[in-house]
N, C-alpha and C positions, 0 to 999 in steps of 0.2 A: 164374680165381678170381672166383666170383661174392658181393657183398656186400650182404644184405638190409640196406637201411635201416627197415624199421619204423615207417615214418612216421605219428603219429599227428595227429588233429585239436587234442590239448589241446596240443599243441607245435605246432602250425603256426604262429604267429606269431612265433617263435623261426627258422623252417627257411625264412624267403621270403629270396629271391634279391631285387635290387634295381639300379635305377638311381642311378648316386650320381654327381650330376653333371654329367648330362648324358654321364657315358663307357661306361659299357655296363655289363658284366654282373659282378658282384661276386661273388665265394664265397671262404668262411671254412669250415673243417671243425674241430670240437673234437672231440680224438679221445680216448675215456676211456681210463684206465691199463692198463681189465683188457681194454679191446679190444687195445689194445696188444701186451700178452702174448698174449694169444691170437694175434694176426698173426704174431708172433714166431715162432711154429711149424712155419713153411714154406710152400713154395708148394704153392698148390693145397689149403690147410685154410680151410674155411667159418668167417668169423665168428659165431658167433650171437648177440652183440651189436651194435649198430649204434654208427657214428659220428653224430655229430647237428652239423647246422650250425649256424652261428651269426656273425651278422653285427651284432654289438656293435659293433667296430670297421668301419670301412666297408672300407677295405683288404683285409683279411681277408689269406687266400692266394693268391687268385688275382683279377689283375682284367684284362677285357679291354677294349680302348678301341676307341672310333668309329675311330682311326686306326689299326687292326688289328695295335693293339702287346697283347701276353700279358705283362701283369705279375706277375713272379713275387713276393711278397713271402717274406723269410728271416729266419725266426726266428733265427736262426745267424748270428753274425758271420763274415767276410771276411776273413780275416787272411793272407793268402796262399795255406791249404789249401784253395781249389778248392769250398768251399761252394757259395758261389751258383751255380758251375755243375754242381756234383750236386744241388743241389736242384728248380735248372729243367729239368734232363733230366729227373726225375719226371714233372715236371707238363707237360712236353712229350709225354714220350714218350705218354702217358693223353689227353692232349689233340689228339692227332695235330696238334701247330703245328708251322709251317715255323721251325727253330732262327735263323731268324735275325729272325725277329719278336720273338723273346725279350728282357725287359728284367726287368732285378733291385731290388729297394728294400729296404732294412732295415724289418723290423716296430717299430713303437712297442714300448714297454717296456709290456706285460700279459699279466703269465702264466694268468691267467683265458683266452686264449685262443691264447699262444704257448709255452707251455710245456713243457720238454722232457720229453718223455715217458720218459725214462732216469731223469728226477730227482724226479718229480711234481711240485707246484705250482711250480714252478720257473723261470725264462727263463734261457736260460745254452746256452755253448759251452762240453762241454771234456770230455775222456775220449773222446774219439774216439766222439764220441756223435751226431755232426750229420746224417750220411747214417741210421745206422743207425736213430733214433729217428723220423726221418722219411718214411724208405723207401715205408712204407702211407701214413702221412698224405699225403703232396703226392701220389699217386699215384692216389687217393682223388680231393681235389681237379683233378684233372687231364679223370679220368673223367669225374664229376658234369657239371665245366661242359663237354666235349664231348656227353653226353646233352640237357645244355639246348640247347645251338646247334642238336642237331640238330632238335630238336622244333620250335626256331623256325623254322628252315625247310621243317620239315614244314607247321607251320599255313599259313608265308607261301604255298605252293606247292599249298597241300590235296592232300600224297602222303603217305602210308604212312611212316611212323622209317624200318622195315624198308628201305623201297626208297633211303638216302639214303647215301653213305657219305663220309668225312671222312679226307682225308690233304694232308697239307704245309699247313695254314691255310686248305682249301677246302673248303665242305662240298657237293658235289657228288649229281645227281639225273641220270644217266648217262641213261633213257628218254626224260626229256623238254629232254636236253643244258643244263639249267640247273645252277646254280653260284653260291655268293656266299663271301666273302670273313669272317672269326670279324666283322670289324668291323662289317658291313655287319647282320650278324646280331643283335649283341652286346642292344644294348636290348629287342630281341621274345625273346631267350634268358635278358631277367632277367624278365619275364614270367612264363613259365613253370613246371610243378608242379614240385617238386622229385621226382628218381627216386629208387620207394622200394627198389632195389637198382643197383649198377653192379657191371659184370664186367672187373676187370686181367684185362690183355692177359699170356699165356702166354711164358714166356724165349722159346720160338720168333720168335716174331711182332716181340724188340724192334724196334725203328727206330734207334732213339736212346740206349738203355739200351745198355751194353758195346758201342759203338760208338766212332770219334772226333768230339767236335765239336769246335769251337776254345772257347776260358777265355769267358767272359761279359765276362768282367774283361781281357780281354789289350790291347784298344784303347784304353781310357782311362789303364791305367797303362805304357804305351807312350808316351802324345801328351804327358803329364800333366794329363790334366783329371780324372786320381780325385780325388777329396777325400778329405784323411786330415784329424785333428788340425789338423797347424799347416797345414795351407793354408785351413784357417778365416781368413775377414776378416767382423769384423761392425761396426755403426758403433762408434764411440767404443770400440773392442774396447782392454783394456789388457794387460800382459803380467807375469805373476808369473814372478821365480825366490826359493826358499828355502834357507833355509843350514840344514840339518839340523846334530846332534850330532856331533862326530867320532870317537865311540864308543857303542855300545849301552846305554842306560840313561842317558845324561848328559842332562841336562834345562836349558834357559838360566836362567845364574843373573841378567842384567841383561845389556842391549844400549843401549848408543849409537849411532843413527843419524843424529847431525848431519854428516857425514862422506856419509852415503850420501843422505840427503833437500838438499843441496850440490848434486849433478849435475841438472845438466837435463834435464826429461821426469821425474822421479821425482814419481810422484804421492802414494804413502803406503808407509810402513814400518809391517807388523803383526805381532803374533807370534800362533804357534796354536799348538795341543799339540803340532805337532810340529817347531816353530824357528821360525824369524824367515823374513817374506817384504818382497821388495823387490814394489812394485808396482811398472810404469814405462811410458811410450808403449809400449815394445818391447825385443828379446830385448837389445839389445847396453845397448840404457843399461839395464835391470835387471840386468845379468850385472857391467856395471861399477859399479854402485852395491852391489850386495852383494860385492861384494869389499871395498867401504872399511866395509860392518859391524863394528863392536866388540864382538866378544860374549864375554862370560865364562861358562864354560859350568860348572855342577855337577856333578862326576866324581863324587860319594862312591858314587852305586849304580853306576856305568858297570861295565862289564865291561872285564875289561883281562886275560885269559891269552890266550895266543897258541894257532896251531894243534897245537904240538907238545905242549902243556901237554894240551891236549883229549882228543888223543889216546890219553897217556899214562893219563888218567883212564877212557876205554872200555877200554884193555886191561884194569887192573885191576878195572872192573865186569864185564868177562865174564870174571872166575875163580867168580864164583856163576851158579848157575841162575836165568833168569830167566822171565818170563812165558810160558806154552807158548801157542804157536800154533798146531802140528800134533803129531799123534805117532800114530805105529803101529807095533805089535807092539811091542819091547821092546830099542829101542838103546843102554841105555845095559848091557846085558846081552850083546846079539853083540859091542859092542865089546869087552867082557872076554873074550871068549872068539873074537877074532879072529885071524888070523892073522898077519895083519899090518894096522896103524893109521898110516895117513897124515895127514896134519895139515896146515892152510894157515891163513895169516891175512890178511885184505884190510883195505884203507884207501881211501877217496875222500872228498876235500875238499869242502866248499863248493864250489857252482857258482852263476854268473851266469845267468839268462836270455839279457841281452845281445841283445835283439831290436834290429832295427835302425835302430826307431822307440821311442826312450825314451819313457819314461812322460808324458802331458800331458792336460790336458780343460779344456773352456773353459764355463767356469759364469758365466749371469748370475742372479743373487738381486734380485729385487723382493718388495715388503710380500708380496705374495702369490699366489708363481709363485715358480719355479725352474725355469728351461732349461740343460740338457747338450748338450754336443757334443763326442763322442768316439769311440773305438773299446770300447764295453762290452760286454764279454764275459758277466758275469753280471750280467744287467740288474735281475734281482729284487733283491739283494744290496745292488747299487749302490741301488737307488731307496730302499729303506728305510733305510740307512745314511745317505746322504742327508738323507733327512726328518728323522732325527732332531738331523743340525745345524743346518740351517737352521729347524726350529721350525715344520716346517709337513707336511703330510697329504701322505701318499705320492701320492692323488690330484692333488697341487699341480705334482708335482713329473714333469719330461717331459725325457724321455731321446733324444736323437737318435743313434743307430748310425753310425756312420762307419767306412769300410776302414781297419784296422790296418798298420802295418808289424811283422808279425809278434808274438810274445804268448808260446809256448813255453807256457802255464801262468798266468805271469807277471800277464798282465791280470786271471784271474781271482781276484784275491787275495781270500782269508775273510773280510779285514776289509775292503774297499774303499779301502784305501789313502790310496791319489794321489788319488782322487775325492773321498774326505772333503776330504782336505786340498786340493785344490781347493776345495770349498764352502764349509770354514770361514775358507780367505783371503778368498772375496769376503763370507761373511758379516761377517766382524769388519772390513773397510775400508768396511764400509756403503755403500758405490758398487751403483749400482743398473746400470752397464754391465756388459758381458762382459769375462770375466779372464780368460785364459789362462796357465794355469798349465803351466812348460815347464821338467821337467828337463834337464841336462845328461847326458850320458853318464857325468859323475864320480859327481854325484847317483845316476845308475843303477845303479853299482858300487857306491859307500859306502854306501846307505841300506839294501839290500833291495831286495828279499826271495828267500834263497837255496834251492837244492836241500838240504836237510841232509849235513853230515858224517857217514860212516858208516861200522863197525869191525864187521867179520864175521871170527869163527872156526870152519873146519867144520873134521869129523874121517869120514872114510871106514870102515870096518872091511870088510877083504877076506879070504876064506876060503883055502885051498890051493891051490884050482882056481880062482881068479882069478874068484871070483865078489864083487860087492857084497855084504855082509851087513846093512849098517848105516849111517843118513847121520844126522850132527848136527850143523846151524847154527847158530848164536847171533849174531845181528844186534844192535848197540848203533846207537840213532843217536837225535834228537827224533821225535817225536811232532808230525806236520803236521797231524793232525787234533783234538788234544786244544784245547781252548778256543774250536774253533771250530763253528756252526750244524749240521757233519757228526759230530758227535764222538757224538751220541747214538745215529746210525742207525749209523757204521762205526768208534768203538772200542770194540769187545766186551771183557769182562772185561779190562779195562786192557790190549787187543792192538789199533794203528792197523792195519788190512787195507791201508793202502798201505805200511807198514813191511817188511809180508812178503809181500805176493805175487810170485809169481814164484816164492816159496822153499815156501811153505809149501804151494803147490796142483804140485811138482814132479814132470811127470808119469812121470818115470823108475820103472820093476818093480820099487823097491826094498824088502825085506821091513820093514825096522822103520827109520822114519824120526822122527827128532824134531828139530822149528821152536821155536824159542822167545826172548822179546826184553826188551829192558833199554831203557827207554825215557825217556832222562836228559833234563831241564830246565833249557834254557840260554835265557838272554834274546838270540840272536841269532835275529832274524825269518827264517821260514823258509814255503818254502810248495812246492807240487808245481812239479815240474819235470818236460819233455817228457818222459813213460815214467813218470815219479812211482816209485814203489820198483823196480820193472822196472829201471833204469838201475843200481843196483847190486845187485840178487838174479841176474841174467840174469849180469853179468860173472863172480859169485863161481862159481855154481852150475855155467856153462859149463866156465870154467878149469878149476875143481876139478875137471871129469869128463875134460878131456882130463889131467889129470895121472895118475889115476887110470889112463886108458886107458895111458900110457905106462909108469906099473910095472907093469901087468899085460901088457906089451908086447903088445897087443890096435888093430890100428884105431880110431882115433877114433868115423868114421861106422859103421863095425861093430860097436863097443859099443852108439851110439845106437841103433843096428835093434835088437839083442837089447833093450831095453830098452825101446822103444816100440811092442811086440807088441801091447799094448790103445790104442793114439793113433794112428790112422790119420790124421789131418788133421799133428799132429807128424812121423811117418813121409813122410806125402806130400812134404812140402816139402824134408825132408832128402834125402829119394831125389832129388827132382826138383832141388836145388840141385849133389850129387852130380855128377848126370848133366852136367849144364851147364856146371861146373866142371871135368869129366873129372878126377877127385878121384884115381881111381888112378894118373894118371901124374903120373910125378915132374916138380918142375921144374928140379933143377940144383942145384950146389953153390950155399950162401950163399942159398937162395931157400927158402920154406914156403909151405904153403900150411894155413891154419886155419879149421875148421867150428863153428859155434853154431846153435841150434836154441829159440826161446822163442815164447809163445804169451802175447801181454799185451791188452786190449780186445778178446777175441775173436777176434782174427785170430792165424795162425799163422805166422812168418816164419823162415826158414833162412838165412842167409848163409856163403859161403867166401872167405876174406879172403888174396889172395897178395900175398907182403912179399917182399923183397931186403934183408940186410944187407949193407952196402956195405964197403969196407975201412978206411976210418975207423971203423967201427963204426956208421954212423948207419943207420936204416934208410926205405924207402919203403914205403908201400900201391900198389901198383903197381895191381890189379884186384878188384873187388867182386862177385862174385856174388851174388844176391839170387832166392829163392823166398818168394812171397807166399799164402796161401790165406783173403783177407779174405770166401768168399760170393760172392755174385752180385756182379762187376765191374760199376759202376753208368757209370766214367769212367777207362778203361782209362788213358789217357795222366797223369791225376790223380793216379792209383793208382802210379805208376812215377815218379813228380817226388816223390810224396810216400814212397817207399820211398829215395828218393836222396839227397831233403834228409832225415831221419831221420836215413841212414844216416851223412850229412856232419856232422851235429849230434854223434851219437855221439862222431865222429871225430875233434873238437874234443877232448871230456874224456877221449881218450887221449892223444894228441900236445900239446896244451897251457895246457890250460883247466882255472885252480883260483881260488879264493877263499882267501887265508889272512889268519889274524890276527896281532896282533904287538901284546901289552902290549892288546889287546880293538879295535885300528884294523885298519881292513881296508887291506891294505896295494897293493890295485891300483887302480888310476884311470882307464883307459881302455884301449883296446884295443893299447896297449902291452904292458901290462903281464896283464892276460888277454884271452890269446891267444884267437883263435878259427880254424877252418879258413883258410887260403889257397888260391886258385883252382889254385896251383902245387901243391898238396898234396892235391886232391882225387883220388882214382884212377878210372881207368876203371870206368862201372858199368855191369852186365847187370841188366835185372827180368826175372824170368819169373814169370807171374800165373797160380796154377791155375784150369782152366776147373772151376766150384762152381757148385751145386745149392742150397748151403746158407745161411741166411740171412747178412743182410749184417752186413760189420760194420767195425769204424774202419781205418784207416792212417796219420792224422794222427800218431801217439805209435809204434805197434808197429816201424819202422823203426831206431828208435833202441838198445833196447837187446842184441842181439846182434851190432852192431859189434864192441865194444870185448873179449869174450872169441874172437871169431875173429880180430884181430888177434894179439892174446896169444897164442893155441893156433898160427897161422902162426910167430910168431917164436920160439917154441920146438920149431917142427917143424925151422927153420932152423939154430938155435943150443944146442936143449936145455933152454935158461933159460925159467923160469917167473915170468912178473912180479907182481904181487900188489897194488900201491899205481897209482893214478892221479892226474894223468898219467906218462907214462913217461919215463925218463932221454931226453935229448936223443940219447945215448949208451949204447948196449948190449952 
């Protein structure tokens, strides 16, 4: 793929390359939205607009140093999914560097020139957008600065580009047996013109691309010298914890803190909009000084119905029609005239994120400055949020990126959460040090912010001949997008697109299908979770087809084939999951085996799930089959860690993972009480990754929601029984 840059004179002061520092050779690429889309198109399609450099920031994407280190800079935070080291295979593989010269840095917070290109003006991780929005860009940057080095040593050497060639960090002149090192290069290669086209290198030819390297990250969070959050020490650094509401909507009515401001080391008690903070030296005296808080809290707006009361209230909402999201041809018409009409109704609870690094940031506020240090996920969001509590210009205001311990969604909350509330503890204690502000895990569970509660009724309509005539869902749950900065771009005539996808874009043959949603408002904070609607449109939609397949006593995976006649990528992964799975041979008395099939972020993933119920009735996941088809495999081994934890995630909100309420309290507090996966409960897993041609796309999120309907279709391959509500009896 060859990439005209278009370089003009009135933009050349904009496109120089530079020394910053004395380290060598710096490049930044800003890459426009509708080059973007364009690239999106596949390999081997000409851009005909150019990306344009830009080296506003000195950093930029790429920097190479006198000590022959390739620093990659990531837009993308680090949260465990393998970023940094899909994003530095780009710009290695383009770069012909030796992978072990590679080093990673978090970009500053400016979406002027880090911005995800999934989201426009934007800086943010999330939608399994990281690889995929970057794919061209760092590969771009990769190019570019291996054309400058080489030129540099073309000049140094007065030879021909042509004659000079670059592999492992060397840029090598084979006639005249010379050789120099990117470092050695680095300053005479910032020099040099910018080229006004570079040529990606062809799938053939990768090095490094769908290859194995090792994690970028795997040495430092091994030894423990990563920096997360709280391994922050800054001088005089202080430590908040806050006593939130004990119910949604309750607000403090008066606090006494002579009891708490008593203990030694307490520096100040303040309250923000969102409760009372202890400041203190550190974790354990602020954690025992807010416990001796007196707070009388204001219940009159609080919420206080429980999860069953909730519930009770979606079923009755879906006895009317509600908001159409899809429809074709004319279902509620075959269903009158079907032959027979099957019927299911689902329920899934509130869900925790549960990451295994709770929520914290450590904010110092001076007259005129504001420094973060966190793991930020959506850096635009946070910054401007930000600004507006502490009262000062988003320019003021400076974000430092940190590795996360995981995020699910979770860190990138619409409203900035924790970070406000962070800012506004150390603005209202008027301390000009750093505050570390550090939930607890209880904090984590009581406060927010959940997956929504959600109440699906579908109805099937099947003819004589065991054919499908007709599908209609009716999905109740909140609205994660209504009130928030996405609400304009992705809730269409009162319909959130994360409420129903999965359901509404269902790529089953089926002739007259109708989506449509009832989208109630509750004051219990809510926001995307791993898979975001996929985690319960994938469970409903799966189940219901294998129930389907089993009154029409039809094959599971032989329904799907009939019906994914136009979805060859769908097809692909079920055949290939099939096969791997040896799907037609039985496995024994008391044992199933169950298939799902979803397409969320682009990517395509199949799983077959075999279960044993035991003679007490309990049952195990014994083995997991997994077929992937995310596009060009960027980071094979990545790709397969992240199709396992996905799939382990899942696996959690079947076996034992819920939020419920009681009188409007959330009634679990740590990982007691909501359960998450156990290492003894994880089952055997297989990935097979299709070899793709086709553009790249996420894996972080698509792993997750066909779990939990291929578990269900196993144990009713086993027992008969169709389960419906998540999570599932202890006991079946």
């Amino acid at each position: 793929m060859t990439i005209p840059f278009l370089v003009n004179e009135s933009r050349r002061t904009f496109l120089k390359l530079g020394v910053v520092a004395g380290t060598g050779l710096t490049l930044g690429v800003y890459f426009r939205q509708a080059v973007a889309e364009e690239a999106a198109s596949g390999p081997g399609h000409s851009v005909a607009a150019t990306p344009e450099f830009n080296v506003k920031d000195p950093s930029a994407f790429v920097r190479i140093n006198a000590d022959n280190t390739v620093t990659v800079i990531s837009k993308h935070i680090e949260f465990g999914q393998g970023t940094y080291t899909g994003l530095s295979t780009l710009v290695a593989e383009e770069l012909d560097a030796d992978w072990s010269q590679v080093r990673v840095e978090s970009a500053p917070a400016d979406a002027a020139i880090y911005n995800n290109l999934n989201w426009g003006p934007v800086q943010g991780t999330g939608g399994s957008s990281a690889i995929a929005n970057s794919f061209y860009q760092m590969r771009y940057a990769g190019a570019a600065a291996r054309n400058m080095l080489k030129s540099a040593a073309a000049q140094k050497w007065n030879v021909p580009v042509d004659s000079l060639s670059v592999t492992r960090g060397i840029v090598a002149h084979q006639d005249s047996s010379r050789s120099a090192t990117f470092g050695e290069l680095a300053e005479i290669a910032a020099e040099q013109a910018v080229p006004e086209k570079v040529t990606l290198k062809e799938k053939k030819d990768f090095v490094l691309i769908g290859k194995h390297v090792p994690r970028v990250d795997s040495i430092s969070k091994s030894n423990g010298t990563a920096i997360f959050t709280q391994d922050i020490q800054l001088p005089d650094l202080l430590t908040a914890l806050i006593a939130h509401p004990p119910k949604f909507g309750a607000v403090v009515k008066s606090f006494d803190a002579d009891k708490a401001m008593a203990v030694k080391g307490v520096r100040k008690v303040v309250q923000v909009h969102s409760g009372v903070a202890v400041i203190a030296k550190d974790f354990w005296t602020a954690k025992k000084a807010r416990d001796l808080l007196q707070i009388e809290w204001d219940e009159s707006n609080a919420y206080t119905k429980s999860t069953d009361e909730i519930f009770a209230e979606y079923k009755q909402l879906a006895q009317k029609p509600g908001a159409v999201a899809f429809t074709t041809g004319d279902t509620n018409n075959a269903l009158s005239k079907a032959d027979k009409v099957l019927k299911a109704e689902f329920q899934f609870p509130f869900l925790a994120h549960a990451a295994l690094e709770p929520m914290n940031c450590v904010v110092q506020v001076k007259k005129d400055s504001c420094e973060l240090w966190y793991g930020a996920q959506v850096q635009t969001g946070d910054l401007h949020a930000v600004a507006a509590i502490v009262d000062l210009p988003p320019e003021k205001i400076k974000i430092n990126t940190l590795l996360a311990g995981g995020s699910f969604g979770r860190r990138a909350n619409p409203k900035s959460d924790y970070v406000v509330e962070a800012a506004a503890i150390a603005k209202a204690s008027s301390l000009s040090v750093p505050i570390k502000l550090v939930w607890t895990r209880e904090d984590d569970m009581h406060a927010g912010y959940y997956r929504p509660l959600n109440y699906h009724q579908l109805q099937a309509g099947i003819d004589k001949a065991g054919n499908i005539t007709a599908w209609h869902q009716r999905i109740v749950g909140q609205s994660i997008l209504t009130g928030t900065a996405f609400e304009s771009m992705l809730v269409i005539d009162g319909i959130d697109s994360t409420s129903v996808e999965g359901a509404k874009d269902l790529p089953y043959g089926i002739p007259n299908q109708l989506v449509d949603l009832h989208s109630p408002t509750l004051p219990v904070p809510i926001q995307w979770w791993r898979s975001v609607g996929h985690t319960h449109t994938a469970f409903s939609t799966e189940t219901f087809l294998d129930e389907i397949a089993h009154t029409i006593k039809k094959d599971p995976v032989q329904l799907r084939r009939e019906l994914l006649t136009e979805h060859p990528r769908h097809l692909g992964v079920l055949n290939l999951v099939a096969k791997k799975s040896n799907w037609s041979k039985p496995l024994g008395s008391n044992r199933g085996k169950g298939v799902a099939v979803h397409k969320s972020f682009d990517s395509y993933v199949a799983q077959v799930a075999e279960v044993t119920v035991h003679e007490n009735r309990e049952f195990t996941v014994d083995k997991v089959y997994i077929a992937v088809d995310c596009g060009i495999a960027v980071n094979p081994d990545v790709i397969r860690a992240q199709m396992e934890g996905g799939m382990g995630y899942g696996l959690s909100a079947v076996l034992s993972s819920a939020i419920t309420l009681k009188n409007g309290a959330v009634e679990q507090s740590n990982f007691d009480g909501y359960q998450v996966l156990r290492m003894n409960q994880m089952p055997e897993v297989e990935v097979h990754i299709v070899e793709s041609e086709e553009n790249r796309a996420g894996v972080g999120e698509p792993g997750t929601p066909p779990i939990a309907p291929a578990v269900i279709n196993a144990i009713a391959a086993a027992t008969g029984k169709f389960y419906h509500s998540l999570p599932l009896p202890r006991t079946i």
